[in-house]
N, C-alpha and C positions, 0 to 999 in steps of 0.2 A: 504493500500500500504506500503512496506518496503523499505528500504531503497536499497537496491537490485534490486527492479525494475526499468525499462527504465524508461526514462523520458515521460513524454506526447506527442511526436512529431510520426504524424504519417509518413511512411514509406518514402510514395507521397515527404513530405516536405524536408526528410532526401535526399531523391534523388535531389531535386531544389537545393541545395544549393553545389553539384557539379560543379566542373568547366568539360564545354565537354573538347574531348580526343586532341582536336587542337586546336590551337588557333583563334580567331574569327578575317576574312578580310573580309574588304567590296569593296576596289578599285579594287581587283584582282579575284573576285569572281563572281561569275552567276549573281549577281544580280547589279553588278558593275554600272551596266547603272539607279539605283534609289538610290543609296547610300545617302545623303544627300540635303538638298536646295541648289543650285547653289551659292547662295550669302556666307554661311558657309565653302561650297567645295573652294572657291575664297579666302576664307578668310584666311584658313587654308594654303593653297599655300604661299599667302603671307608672314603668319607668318614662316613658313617653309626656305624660301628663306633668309628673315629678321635674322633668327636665324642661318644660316648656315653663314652666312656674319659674322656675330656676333660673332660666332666661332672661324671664321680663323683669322677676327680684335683682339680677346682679344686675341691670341694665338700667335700672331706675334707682341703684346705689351709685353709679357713675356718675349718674349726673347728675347726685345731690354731693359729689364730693369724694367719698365714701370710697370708691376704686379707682387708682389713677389709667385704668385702661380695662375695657372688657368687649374682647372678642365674641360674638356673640353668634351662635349656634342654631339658633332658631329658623328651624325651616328643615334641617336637617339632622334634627334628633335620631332618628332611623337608623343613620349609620352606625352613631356610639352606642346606643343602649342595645341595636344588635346584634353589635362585634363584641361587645362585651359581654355579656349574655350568653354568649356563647362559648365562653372560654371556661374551663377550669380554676380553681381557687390557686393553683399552684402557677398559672401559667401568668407569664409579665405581661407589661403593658408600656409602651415607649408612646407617649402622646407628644401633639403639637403644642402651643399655648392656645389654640382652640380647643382643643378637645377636654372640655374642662368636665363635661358630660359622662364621660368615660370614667373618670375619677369618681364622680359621684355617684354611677351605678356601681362601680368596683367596691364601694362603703366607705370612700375617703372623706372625714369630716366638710362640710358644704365650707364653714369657713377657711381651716386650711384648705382645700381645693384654690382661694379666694388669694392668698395670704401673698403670694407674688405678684399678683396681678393690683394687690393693695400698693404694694412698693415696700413693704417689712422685711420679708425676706427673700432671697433666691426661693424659696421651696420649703413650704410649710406643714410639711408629713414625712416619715421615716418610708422613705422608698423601697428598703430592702423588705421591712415587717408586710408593708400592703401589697411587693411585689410592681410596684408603679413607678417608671422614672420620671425623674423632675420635669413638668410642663418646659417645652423646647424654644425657644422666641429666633433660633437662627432656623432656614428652611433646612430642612433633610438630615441636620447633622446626628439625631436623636437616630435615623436610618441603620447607619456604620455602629451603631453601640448595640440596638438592636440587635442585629447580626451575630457582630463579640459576643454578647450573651447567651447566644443560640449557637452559635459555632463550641462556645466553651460547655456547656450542657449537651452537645452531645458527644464531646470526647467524653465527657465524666458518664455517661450515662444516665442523665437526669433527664427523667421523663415531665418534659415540659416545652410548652409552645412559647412562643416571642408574637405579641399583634406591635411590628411598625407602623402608626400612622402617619399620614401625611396630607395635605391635600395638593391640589390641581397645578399649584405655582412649583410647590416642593418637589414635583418631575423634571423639572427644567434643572435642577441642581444636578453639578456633579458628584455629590455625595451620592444621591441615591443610585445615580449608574454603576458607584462602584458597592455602595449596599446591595441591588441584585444582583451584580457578576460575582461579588465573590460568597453570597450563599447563594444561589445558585450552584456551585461549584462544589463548597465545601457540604451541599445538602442539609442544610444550617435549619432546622424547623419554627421557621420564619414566614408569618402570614402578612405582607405587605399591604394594606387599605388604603387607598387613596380615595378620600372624597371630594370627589369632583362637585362642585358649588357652582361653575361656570367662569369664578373669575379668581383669579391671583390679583388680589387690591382690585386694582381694575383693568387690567388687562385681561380679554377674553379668551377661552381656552383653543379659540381660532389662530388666536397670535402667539400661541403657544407650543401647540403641536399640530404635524398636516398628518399623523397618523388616523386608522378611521376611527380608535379608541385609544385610552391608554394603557388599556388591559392589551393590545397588541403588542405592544413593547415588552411583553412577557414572552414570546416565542425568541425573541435575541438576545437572555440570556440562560436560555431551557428550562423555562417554568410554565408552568399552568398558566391560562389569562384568563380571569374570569370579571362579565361582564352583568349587573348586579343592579337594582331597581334601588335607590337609595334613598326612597322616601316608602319605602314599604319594609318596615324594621322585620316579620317572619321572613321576608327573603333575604336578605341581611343575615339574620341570624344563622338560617341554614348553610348559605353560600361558610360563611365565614367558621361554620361548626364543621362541614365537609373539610377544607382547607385545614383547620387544626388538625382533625382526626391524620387526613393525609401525610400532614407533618409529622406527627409524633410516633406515627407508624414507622420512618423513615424515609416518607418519599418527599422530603423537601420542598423547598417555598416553595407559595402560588400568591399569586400578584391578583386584587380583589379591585377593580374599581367600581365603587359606587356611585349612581350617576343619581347627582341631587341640586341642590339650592339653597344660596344662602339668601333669605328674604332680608334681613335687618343690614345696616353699609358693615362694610369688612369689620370698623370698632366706630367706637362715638368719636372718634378723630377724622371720618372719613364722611366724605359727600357723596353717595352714591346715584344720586341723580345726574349727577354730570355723566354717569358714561352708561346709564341702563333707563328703561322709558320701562314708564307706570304699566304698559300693557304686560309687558315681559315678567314684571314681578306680579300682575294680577295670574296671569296664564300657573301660575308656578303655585301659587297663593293654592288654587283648586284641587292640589294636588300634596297638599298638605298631609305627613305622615301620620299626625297626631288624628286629624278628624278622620281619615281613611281607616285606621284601625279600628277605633271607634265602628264607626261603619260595619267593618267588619265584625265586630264581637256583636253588635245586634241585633245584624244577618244572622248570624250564627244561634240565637239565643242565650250568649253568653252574658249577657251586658245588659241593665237596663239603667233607670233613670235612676233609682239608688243608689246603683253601685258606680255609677258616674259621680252623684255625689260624694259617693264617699270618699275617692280617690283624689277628685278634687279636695276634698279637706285634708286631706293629709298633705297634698302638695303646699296647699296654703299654711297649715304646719310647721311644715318647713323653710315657707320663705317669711314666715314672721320670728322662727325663728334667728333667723340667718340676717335679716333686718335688724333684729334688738343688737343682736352680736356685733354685727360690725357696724353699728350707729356709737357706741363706746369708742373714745379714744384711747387707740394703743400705748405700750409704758417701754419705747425700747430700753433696752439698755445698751450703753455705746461700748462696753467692752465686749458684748456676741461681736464684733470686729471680726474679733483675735481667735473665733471658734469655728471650728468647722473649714479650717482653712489646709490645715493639713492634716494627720491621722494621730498626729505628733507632733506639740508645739515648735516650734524650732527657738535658740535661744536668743535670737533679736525677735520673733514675734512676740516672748515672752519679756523682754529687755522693753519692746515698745509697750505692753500690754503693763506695764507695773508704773511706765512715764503716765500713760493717757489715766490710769485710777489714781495716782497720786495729785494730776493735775486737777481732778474731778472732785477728789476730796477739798483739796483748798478749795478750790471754788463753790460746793457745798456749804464752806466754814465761812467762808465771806457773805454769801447769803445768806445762812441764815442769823450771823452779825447784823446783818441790814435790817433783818426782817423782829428782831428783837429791839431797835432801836428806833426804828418804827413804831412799834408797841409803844414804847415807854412818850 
């Protein structure tokens, strides 16, 4: 054999690993009436509902002050609560700084999920205990660590999935070209999600890519491409529970895109009327994951007007509590500086870390001189 010749994949394989021509729905489709177990479809609602609360709470903290930035989610709940949903208690979770949703169905407290996004810390949850890396603010880089974790997990033999996500702009990076080639390669059990929303800020995903999907871009470097309804969270979940299972069998990433919509502007810094017209978010509006599920548990006789209520009070639950919480001002303290910086102090961080308390002390001592002499 030369070097010139194909590789050893017969034709059969080369075709599997096509994403089909449409996207994959389960709640609106022929078979709608077997989609999922009952208890999953209920579950998935909930989170749906949970998240959509979650939204409009963090989004009306922004702009009373409250978050110095929140990417907002809304419209494509579907994705996160049914890639996640779908995973295992054991299996990680490498998220975007959108995917704040994903956190909160995984049980990561609402306000740490919040706590970087507030501007307190880098990362407001022990990632190794919940299994979740720190929300990512550069495109794709959270991609390559992904991978690491799943390349190192299956030398040890640790039965465990990696969900990389990413959305639509985060494919144009070169991180992630070298996140799929090298799992890919190394059969790394690695489920890549990219949800596609239609725009990177505002750039439309026409000036992005002239592939006919981005689940294509998975046949160049031997993986699965699958093409996925991302506003219909049971197909979501499935696509995305096929894909783990495949992985932790041994058969290596599959690249998942989900095709959805972000209704709200990229964050409350951005003007999204400048480069999208009102009909374009109506058309998208009707096709809402949240009331489509709904829909569907009605059809189904799963759902009624109670149990709509009731999930709605829990949602509200939770964004009143998430309201009281972060209406409170925080008490940093200015020596966490000096923590969390490396595994082991080193003796100028500790050298600086004994100037800035010493320096804080006096200044403590001067005020509250002031504040005593005041009194008198």
């Amino acid at each position: 054999m030369s070097v010139l010749d194909p590789p050893g994949v017969a034709e059969d394989d080369v075709t599997a690993m096509l994403p089909a021509s449409r996207p994959l729905s389960l709640i609106d489709g022929p078979d709608g009436k077997r989609t999922l177990d009952d208890s999953v479809l209920l579950e998935l609602y909930r989170q749906l509902v949970r998240g959509r609360r979650y939204n409009t709470q963090a989004t009306a903290l922004t702009k009373q002050g409250r978050l110095a930035v929140y990417p907002s989610t809304t419209g494509q709940e579907a994705c996160e609560v049914g890639a996640v949903l779908a995973l295992d208690r054991q299996d990680w979770i490498f998220p975007t700084y959108r995917d704040t949703l994903a956190l909160l169905v995984r049980g990561v407290d609402p306000v740490e999920v919040l706590t970087l996004l507030r501007g307190d810390w880098h990362n407001g949850y022990d990632p190794t205990a919940l299994r979740v890396a720190p929300l990512c603010t550069p495109l794709a880089t959270q991609t390559l660590h992904a991978v690491g974790l799943g390349h190192a997990a299956r030398l040890r033999g640790d039965d465990l999935v990696v969900l990389a996500m990413t959305g639509d702009g985060g494919t144009s990076e070169g991180d992630f070209h070298e996140a799929l080639n090298f799992a890919a390669v190394s059969r790394a059990p690695v489920v890549f999600l990219v949800q596609n929303n239609g725009y990177a800020i505002s750039v439309p995903i026409a000036k992005q890519s002239a592939a006919p999907s981005l689940a294509h871009k998975a046949i160049g470097y031997g993986m699965p491409g699958v093409l996925v309804d991302g506003n219909d969270a049971a197909a979501v979940y499935r696509t995305v529970r096929q894909a783990a299972r495949r992985a932790r069998e041994g058969g290596g990433p599959t690249l998942v895109e989900a095709v959805t919509y972000r209704l709200d502007a990229h964050t409350n810094a951005d003007d999204a009327t400048r480069y999208r017209d009102a009909a374009e978010v109506e058309f998208w509006r009707r096709r809402d994951p949240v009331d489509r599920m709904e829909r569907h548990l009605r059809e189904r006789g799963l759902l009624d007007d109670a149990g709509v209520d009731r999930v709605r009070r829990e949602a509200e639950e939770m964004a009143a509590d998430l309201r009281a919480r972060l209406s409170a001002d925080p008490s940093p303290d200015a020596l966490d500086l000096f923590e969390h910086v490396y595994a082991r102090r080193t003796p100028q961080l500790d050298e600086q870390r004994a100037l800035l308390a010493a320096e804080l002390t006096a200044a403590a001592a001067v005020g509250g001189s002031g504040t005593e002499e005041a009194g008198q």
